[in-house]
Structure formats: structure tokens, C-alpha cells
mmCIF file of the N, C-alpha and C atoms, coordinates in Angstrom:
data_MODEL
# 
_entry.id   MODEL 
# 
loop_
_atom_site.group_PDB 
_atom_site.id 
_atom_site.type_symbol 
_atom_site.label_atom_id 
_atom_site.label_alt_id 
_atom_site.label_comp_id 
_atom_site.label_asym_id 
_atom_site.label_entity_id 
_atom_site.label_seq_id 
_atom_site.pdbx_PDB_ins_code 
_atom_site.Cartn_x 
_atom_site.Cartn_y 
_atom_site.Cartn_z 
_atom_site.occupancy 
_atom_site.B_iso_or_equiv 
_atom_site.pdbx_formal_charge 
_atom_site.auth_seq_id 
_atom_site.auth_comp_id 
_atom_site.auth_asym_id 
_atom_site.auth_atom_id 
_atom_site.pdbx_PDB_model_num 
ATOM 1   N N  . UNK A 1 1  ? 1.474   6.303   15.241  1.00 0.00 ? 1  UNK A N  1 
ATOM 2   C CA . UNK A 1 1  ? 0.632   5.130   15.269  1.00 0.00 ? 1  UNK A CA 1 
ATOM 3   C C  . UNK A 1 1  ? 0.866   4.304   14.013  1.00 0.00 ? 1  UNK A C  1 
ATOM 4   N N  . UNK A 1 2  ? 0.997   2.830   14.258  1.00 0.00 ? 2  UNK A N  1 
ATOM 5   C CA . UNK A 1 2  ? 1.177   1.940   13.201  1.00 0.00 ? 2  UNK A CA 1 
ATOM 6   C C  . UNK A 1 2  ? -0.275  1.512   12.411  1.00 0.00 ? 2  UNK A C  1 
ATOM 7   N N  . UNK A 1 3  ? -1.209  2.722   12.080  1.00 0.00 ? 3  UNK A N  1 
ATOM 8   C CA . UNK A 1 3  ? -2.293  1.924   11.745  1.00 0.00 ? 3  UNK A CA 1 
ATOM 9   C C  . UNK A 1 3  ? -2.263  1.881   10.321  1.00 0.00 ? 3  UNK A C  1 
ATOM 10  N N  . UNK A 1 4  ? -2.400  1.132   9.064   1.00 0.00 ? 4  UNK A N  1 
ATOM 11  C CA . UNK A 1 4  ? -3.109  1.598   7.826   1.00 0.00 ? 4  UNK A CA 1 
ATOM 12  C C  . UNK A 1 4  ? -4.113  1.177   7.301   1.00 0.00 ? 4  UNK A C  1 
ATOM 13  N N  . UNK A 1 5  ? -4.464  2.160   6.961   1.00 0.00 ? 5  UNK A N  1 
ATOM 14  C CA . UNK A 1 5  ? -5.942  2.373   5.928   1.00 0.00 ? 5  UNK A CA 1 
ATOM 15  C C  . UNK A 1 5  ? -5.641  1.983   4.750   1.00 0.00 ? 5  UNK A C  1 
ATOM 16  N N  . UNK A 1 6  ? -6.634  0.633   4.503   1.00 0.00 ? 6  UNK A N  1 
ATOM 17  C CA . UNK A 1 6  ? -5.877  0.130   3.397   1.00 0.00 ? 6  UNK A CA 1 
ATOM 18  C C  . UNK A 1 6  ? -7.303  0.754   2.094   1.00 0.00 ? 6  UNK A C  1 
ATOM 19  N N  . UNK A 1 7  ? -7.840  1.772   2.855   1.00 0.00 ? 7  UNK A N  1 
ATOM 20  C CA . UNK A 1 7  ? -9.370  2.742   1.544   1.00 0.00 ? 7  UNK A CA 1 
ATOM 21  C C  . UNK A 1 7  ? -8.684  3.330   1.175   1.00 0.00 ? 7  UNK A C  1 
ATOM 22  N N  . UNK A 1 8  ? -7.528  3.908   1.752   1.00 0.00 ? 8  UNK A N  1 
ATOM 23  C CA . UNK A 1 8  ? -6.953  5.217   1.646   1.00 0.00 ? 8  UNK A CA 1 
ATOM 24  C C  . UNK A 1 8  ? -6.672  5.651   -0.002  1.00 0.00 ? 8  UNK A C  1 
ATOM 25  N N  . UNK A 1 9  ? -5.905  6.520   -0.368  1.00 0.00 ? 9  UNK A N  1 
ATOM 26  C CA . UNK A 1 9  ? -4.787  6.554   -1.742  1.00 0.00 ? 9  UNK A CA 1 
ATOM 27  C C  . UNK A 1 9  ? -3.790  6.027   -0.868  1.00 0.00 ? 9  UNK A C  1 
ATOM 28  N N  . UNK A 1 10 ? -3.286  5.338   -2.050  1.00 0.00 ? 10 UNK A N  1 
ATOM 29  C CA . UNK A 1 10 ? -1.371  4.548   -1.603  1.00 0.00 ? 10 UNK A CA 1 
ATOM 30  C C  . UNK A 1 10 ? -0.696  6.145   -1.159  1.00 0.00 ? 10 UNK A C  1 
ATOM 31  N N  . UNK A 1 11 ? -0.544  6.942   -2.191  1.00 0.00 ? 11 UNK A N  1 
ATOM 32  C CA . UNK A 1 11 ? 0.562   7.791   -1.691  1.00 0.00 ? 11 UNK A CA 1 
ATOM 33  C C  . UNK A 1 11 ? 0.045   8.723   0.028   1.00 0.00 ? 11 UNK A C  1 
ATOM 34  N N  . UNK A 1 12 ? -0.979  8.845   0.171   1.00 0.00 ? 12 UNK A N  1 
ATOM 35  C CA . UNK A 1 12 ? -1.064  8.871   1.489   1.00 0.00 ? 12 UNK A CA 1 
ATOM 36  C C  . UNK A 1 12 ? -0.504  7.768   2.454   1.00 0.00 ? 12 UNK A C  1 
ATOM 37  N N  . UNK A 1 13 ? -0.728  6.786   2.214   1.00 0.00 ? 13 UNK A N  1 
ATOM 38  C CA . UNK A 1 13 ? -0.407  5.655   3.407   1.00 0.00 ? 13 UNK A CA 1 
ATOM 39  C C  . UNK A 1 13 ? 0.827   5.811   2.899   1.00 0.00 ? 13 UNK A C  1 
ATOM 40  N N  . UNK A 1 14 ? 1.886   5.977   1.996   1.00 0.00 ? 14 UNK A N  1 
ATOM 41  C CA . UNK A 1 14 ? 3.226   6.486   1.761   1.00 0.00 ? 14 UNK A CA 1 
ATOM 42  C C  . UNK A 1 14 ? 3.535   7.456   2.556   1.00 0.00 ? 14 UNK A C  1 
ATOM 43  N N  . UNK A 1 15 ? 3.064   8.671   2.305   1.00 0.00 ? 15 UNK A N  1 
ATOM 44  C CA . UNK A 1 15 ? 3.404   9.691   3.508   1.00 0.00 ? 15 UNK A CA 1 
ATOM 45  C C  . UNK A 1 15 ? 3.137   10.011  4.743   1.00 0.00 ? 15 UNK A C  1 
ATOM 46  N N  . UNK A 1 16 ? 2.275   8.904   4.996   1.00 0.00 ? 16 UNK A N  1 
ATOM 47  C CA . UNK A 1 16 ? 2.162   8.394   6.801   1.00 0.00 ? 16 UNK A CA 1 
ATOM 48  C C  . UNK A 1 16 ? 3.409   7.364   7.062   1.00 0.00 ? 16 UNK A C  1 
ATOM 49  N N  . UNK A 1 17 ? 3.626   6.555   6.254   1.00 0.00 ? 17 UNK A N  1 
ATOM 50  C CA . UNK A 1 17 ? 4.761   5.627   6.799   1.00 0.00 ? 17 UNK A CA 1 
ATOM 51  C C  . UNK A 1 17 ? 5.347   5.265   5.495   1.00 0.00 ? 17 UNK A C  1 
ATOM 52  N N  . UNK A 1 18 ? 6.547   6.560   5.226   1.00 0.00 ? 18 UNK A N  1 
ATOM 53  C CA . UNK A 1 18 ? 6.857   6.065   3.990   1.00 0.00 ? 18 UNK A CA 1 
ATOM 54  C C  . UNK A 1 18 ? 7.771   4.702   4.094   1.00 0.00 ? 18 UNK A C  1 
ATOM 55  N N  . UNK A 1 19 ? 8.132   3.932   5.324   1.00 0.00 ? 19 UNK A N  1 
ATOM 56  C CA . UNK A 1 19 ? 9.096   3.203   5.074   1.00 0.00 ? 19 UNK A CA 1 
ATOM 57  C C  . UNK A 1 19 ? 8.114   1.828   4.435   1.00 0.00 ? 19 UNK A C  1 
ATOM 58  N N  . UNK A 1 20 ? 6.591   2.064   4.524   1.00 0.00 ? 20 UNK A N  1 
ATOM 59  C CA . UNK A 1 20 ? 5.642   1.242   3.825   1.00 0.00 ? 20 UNK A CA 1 
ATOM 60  C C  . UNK A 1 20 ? 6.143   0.857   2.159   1.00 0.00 ? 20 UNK A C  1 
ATOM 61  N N  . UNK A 1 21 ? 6.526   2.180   1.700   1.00 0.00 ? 21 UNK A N  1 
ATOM 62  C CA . UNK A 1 21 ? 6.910   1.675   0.054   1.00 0.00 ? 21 UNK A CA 1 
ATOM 63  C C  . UNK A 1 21 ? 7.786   0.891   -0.035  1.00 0.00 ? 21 UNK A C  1 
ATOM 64  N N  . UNK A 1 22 ? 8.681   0.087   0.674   1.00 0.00 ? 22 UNK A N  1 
ATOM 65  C CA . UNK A 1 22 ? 9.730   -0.896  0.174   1.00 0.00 ? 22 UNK A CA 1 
ATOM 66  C C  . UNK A 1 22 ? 8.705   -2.164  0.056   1.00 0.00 ? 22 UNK A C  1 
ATOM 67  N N  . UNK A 1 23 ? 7.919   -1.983  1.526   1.00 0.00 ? 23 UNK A N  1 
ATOM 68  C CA . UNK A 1 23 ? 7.011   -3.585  1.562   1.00 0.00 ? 23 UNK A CA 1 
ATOM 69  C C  . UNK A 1 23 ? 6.053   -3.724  0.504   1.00 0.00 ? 23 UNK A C  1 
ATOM 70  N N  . UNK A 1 24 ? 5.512   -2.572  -0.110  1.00 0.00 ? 24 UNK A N  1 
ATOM 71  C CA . UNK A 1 24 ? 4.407   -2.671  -1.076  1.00 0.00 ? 24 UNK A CA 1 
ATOM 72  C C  . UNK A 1 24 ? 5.194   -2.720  -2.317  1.00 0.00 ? 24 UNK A C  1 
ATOM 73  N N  . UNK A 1 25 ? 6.606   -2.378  -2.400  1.00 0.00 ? 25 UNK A N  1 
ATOM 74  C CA . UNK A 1 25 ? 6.825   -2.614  -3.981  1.00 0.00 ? 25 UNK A CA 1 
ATOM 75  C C  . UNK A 1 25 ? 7.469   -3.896  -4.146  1.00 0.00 ? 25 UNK A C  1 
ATOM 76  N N  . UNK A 1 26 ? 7.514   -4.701  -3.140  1.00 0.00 ? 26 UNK A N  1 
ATOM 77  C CA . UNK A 1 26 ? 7.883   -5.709  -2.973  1.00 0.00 ? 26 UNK A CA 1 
ATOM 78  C C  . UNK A 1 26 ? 7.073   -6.707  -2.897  1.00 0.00 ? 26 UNK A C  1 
ATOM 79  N N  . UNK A 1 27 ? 5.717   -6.662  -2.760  1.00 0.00 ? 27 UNK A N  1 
ATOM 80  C CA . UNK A 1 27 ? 4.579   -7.013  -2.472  1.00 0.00 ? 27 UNK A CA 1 
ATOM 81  C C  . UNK A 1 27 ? 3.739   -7.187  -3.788  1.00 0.00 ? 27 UNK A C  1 
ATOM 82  N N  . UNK A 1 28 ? 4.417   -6.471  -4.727  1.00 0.00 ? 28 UNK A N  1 
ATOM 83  C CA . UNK A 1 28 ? 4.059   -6.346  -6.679  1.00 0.00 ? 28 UNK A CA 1 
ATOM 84  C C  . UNK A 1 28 ? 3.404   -5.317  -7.040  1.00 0.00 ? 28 UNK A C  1 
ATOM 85  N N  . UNK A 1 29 ? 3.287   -4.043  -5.784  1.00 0.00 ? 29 UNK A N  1 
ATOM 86  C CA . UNK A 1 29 ? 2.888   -2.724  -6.453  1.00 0.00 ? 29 UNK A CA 1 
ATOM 87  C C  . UNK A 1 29 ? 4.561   -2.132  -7.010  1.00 0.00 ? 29 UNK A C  1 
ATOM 88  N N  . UNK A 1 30 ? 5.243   -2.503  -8.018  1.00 0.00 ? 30 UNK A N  1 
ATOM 89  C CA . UNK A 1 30 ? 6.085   -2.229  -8.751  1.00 0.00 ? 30 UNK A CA 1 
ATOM 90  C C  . UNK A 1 30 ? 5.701   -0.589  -9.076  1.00 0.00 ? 30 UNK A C  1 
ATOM 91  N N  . UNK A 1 31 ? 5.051   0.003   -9.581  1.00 0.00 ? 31 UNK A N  1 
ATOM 92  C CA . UNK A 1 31 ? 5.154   0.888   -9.766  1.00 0.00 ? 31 UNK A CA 1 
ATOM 93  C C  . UNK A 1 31 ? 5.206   2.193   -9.138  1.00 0.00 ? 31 UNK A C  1 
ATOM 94  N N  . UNK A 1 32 ? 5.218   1.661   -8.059  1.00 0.00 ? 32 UNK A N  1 
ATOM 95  C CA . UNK A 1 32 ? 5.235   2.746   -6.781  1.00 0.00 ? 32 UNK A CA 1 
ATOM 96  C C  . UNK A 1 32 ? 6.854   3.103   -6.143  1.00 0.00 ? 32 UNK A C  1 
ATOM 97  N N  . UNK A 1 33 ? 7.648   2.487   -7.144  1.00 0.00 ? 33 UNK A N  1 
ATOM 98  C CA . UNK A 1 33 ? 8.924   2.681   -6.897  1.00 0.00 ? 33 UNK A CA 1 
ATOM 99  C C  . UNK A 1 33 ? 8.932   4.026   -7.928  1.00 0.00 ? 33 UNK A C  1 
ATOM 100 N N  . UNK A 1 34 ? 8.389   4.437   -8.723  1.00 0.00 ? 34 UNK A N  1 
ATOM 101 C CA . UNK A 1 34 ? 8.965   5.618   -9.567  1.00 0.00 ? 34 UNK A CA 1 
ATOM 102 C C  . UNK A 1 34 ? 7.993   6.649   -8.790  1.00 0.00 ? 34 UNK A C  1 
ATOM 103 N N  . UNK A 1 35 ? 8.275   7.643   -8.809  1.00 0.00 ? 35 UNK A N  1 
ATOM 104 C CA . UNK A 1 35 ? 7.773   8.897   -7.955  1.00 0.00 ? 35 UNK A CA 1 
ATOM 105 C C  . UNK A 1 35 ? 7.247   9.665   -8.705  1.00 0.00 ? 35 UNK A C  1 
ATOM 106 N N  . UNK A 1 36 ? 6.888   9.379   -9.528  1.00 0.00 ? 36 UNK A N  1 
ATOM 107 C CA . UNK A 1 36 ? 6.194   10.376  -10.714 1.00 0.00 ? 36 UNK A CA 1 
ATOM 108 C C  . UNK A 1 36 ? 4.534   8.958   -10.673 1.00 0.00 ? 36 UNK A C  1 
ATOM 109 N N  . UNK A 1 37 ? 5.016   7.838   -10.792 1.00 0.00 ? 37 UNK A N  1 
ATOM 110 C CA . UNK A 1 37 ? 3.266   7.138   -10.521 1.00 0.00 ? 37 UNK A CA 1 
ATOM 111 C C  . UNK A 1 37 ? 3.154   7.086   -9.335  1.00 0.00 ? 37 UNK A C  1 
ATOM 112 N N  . UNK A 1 38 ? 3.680   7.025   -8.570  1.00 0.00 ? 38 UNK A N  1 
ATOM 113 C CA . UNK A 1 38 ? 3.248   7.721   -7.019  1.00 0.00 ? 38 UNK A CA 1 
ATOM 114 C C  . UNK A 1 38 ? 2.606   8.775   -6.799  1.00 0.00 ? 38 UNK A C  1 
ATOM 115 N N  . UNK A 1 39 ? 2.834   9.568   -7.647  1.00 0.00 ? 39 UNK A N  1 
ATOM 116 C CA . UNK A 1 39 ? 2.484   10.652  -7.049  1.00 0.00 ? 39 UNK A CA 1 
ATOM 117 C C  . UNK A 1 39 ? 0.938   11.467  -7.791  1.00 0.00 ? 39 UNK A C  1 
ATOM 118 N N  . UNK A 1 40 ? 0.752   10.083  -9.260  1.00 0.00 ? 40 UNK A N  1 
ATOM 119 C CA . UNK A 1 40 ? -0.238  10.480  -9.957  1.00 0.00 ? 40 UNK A CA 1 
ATOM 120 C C  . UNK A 1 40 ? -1.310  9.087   -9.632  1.00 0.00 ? 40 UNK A C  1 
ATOM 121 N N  . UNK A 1 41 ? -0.963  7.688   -9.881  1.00 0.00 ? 41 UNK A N  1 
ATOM 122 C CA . UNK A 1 41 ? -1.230  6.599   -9.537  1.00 0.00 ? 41 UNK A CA 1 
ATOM 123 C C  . UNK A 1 41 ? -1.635  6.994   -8.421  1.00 0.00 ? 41 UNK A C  1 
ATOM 124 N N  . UNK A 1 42 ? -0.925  6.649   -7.612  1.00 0.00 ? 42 UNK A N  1 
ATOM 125 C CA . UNK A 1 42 ? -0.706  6.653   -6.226  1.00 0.00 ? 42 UNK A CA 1 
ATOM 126 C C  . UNK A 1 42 ? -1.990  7.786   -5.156  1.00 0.00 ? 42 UNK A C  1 
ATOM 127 N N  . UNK A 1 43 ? -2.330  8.549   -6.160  1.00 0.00 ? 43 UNK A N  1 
ATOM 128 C CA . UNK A 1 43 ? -3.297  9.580   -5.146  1.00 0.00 ? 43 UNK A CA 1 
ATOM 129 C C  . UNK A 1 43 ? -4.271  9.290   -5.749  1.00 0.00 ? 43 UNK A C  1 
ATOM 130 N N  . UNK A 1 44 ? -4.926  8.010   -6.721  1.00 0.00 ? 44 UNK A N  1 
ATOM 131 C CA . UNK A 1 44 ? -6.423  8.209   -6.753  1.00 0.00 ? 44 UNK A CA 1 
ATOM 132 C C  . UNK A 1 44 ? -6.696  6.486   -6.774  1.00 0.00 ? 44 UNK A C  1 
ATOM 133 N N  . UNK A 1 45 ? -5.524  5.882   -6.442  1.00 0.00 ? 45 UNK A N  1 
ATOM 134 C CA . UNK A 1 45 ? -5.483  4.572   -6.235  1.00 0.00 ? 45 UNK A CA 1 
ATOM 135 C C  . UNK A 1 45 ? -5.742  4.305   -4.543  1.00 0.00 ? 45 UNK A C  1 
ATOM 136 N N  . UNK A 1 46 ? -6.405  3.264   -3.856  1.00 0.00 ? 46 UNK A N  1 
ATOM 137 C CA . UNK A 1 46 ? -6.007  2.922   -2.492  1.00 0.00 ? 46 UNK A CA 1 
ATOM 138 C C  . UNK A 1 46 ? -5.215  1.546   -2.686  1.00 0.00 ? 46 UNK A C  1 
ATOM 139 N N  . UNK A 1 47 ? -4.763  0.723   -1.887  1.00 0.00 ? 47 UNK A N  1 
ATOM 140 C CA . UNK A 1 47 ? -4.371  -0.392  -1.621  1.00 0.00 ? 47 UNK A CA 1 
ATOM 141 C C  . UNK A 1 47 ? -5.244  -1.189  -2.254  1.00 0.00 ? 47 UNK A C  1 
ATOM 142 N N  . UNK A 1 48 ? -5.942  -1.548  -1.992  1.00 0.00 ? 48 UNK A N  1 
ATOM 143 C CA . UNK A 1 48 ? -6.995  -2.441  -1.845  1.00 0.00 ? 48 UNK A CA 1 
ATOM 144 C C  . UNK A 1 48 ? -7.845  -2.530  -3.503  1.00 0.00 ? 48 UNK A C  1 
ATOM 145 N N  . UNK A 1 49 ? -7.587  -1.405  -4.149  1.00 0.00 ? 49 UNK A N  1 
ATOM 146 C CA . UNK A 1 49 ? -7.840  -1.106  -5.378  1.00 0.00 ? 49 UNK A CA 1 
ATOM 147 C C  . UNK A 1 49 ? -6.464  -1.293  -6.222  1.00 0.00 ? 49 UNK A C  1 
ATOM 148 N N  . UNK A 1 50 ? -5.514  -0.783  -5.886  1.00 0.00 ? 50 UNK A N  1 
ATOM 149 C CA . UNK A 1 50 ? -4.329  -1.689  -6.680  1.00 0.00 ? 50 UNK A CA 1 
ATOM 150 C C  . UNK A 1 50 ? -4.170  -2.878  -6.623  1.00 0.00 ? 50 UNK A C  1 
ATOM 151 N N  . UNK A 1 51 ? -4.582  -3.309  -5.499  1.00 0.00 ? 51 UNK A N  1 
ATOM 152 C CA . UNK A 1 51 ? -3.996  -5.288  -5.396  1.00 0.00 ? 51 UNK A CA 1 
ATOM 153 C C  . UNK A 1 51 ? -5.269  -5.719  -6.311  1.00 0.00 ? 51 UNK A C  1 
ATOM 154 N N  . UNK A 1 52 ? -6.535  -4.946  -6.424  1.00 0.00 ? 52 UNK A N  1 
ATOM 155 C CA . UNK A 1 52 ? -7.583  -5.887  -7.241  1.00 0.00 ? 52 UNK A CA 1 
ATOM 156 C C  . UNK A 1 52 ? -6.651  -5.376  -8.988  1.00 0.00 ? 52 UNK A C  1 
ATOM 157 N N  . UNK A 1 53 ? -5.940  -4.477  -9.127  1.00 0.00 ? 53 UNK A N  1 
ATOM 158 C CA . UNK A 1 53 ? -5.620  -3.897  -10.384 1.00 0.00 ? 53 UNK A CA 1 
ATOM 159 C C  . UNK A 1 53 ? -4.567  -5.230  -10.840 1.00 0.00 ? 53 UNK A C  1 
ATOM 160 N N  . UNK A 1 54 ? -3.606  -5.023  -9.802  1.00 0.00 ? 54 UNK A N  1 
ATOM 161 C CA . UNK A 1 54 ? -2.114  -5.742  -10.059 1.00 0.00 ? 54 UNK A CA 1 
ATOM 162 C C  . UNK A 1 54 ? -2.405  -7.465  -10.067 1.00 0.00 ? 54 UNK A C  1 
ATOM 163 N N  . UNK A 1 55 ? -3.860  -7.858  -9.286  1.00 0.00 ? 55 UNK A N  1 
ATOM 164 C CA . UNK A 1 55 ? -3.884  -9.770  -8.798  1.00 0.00 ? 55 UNK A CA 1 
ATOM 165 C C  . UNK A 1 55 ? -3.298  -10.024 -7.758  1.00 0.00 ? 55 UNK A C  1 
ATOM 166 N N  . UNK A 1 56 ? -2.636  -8.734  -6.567  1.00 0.00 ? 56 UNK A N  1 
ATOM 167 C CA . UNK A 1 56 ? -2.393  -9.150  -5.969  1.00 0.00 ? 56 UNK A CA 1 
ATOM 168 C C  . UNK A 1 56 ? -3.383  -9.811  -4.610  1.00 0.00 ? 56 UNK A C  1 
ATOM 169 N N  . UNK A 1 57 ? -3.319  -10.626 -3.833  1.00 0.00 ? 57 UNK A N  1 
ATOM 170 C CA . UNK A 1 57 ? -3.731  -11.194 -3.185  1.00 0.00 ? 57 UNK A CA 1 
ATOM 171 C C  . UNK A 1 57 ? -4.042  -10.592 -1.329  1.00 0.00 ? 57 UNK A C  1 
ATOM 172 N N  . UNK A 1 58 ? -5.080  -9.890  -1.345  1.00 0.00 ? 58 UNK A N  1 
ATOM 173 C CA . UNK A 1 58 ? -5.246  -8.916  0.199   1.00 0.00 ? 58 UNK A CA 1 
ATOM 174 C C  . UNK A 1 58 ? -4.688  -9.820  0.780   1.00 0.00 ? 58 UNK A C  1 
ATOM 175 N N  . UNK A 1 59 ? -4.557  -10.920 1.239   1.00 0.00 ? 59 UNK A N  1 
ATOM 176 C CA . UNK A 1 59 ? -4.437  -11.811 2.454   1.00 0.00 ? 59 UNK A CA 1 
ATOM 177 C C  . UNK A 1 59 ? -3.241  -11.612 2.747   1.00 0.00 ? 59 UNK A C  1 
ATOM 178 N N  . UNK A 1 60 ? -2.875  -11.524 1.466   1.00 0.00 ? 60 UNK A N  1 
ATOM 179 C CA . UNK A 1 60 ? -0.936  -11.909 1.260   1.00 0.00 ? 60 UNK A CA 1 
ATOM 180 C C  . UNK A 1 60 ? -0.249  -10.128 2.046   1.00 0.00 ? 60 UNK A C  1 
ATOM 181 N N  . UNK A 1 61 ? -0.920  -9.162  1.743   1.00 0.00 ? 61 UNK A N  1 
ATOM 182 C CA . UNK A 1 61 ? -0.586  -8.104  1.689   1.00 0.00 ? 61 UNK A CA 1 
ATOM 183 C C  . UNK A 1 61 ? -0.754  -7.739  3.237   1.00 0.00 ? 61 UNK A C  1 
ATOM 184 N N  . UNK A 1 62 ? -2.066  -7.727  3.809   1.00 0.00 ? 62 UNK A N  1 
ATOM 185 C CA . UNK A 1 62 ? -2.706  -7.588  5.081   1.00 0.00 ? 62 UNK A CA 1 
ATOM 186 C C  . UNK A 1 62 ? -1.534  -8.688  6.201   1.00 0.00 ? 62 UNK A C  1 
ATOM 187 N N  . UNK A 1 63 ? -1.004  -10.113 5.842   1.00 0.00 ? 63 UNK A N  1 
ATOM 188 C CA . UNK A 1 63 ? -0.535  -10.980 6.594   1.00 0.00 ? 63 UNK A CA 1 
ATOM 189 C C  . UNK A 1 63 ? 1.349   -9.770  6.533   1.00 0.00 ? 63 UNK A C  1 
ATOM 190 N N  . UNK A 1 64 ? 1.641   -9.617  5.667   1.00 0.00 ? 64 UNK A N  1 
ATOM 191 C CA . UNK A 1 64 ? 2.688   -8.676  5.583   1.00 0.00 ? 64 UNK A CA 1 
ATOM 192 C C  . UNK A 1 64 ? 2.690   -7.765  6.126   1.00 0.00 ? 64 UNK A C  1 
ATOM 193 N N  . UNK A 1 65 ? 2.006   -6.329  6.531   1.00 0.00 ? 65 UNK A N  1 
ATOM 194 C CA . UNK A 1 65 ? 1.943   -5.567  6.930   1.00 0.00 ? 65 UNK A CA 1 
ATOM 195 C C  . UNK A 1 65 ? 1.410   -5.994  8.519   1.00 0.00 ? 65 UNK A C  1 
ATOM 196 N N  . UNK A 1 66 ? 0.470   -6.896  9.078   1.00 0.00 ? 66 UNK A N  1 
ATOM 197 C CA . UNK A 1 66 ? 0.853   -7.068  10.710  1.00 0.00 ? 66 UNK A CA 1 
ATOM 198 C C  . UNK A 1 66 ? 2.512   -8.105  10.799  1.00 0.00 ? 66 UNK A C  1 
ATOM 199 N N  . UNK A 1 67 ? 2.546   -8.849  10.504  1.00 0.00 ? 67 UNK A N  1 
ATOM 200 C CA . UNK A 1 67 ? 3.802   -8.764  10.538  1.00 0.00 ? 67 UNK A CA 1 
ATOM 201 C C  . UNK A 1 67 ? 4.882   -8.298  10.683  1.00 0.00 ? 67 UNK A C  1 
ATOM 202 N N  . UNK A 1 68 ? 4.532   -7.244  10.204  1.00 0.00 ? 68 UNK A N  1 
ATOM 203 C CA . UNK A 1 68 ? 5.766   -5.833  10.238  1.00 0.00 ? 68 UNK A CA 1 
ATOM 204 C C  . UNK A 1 68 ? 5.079   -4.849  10.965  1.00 0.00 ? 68 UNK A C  1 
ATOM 205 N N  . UNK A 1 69 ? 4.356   -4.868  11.676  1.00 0.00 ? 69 UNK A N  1 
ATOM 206 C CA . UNK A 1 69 ? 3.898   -4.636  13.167  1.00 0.00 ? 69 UNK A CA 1 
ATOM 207 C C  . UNK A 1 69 ? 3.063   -3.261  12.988  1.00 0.00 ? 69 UNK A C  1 
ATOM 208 N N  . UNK A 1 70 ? 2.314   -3.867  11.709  1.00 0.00 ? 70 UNK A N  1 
ATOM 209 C CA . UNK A 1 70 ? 0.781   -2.583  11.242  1.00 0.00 ? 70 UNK A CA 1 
ATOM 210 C C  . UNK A 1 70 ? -0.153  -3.205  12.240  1.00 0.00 ? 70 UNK A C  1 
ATOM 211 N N  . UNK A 1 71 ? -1.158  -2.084  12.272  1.00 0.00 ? 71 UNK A N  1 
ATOM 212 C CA . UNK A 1 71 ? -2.539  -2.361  12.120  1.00 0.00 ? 71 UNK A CA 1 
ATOM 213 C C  . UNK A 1 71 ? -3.492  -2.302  10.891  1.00 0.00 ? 71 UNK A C  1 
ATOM 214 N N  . UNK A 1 72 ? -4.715  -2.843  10.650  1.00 0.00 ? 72 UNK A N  1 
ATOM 215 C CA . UNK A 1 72 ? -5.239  -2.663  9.063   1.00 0.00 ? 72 UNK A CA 1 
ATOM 216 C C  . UNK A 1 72 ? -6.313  -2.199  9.627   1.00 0.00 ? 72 UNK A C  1 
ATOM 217 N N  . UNK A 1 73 ? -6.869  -1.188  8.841   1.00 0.00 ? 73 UNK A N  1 
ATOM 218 C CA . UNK A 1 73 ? -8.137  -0.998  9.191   1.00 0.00 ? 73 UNK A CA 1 
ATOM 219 C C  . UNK A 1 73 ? -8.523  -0.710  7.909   1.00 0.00 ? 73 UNK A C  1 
ATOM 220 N N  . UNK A 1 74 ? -9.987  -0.045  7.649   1.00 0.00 ? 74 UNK A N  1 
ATOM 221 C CA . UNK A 1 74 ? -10.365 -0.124  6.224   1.00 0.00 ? 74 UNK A CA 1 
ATOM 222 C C  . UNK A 1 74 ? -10.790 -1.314  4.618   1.00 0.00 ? 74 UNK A C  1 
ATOM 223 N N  . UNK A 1 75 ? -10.604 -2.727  6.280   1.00 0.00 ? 75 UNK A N  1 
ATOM 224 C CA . UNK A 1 75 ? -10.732 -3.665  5.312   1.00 0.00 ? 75 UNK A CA 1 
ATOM 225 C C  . UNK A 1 75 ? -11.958 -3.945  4.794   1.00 0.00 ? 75 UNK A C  1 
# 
């Protein structure tokens, strides 16, 4: 199922659909390219709590991910 939980921790919604980490580090969660803050970051962070960390913009993030043929839930 294409759904994500954007409450979740990132590195969960990583290991539900890891092909998610190219769009989110591309998206300006930069640091989710090293696997060591993935894996510490990443499990007490959700989405939705990094984009308020990083400035990134939900709309921008949420319009990206249906696009690329998610569902969002958790908004």
C-alpha cells in the first residue's frame, strides 16, 4: 500500500517505502541521506516535525508525495 504517515518517525516511513528517501532528501531533509542520522534523527523525528525543523513547507512535501502516487494520512 502507497499510504504515508506523515506522524510517523521518518526512518519508519523509510522502511515502509524506502524508495521515499530520494524524494525527501530532495525535498531538503538533507540529512537523511547519511544512515547514521537516519537511523538516530530519523526514529524520533516524523515528517511533519522535520519540515517544521528544516522550513520546509508541508504543502510542498504532501503535493510531492501524491504526485508520486502516495497517499497522506496523519495530516
Amino acid at each position: 500500500m502507497n499510504i504515508i504517515d506523515l506522524s510517523i518517525p521518518v526512518a519508519e516511513v523509510v522502511e515502509q517505502h524506502p524508495e521515499v528517501l530520494d524524494l525527501l532528501v530532495e525535498l531538503g531533509f538533507t540529512p537523511l541521506a547519511n544512515p547514521l542520522m537516519r537511523q538516530t534523527l530519523g526514529r524520533a523525528v516524523s515528517i511533519k516535525q522535520g519540515a517544521k525543523m528544516k522550513g520546509i513547507d508541508m504543502a510542498k512535501i504532501k503535493q510531492n508525495l501524491i504526485w508520486n502516487g502516495y497517499e497522506i494520512k496523519g495530516d
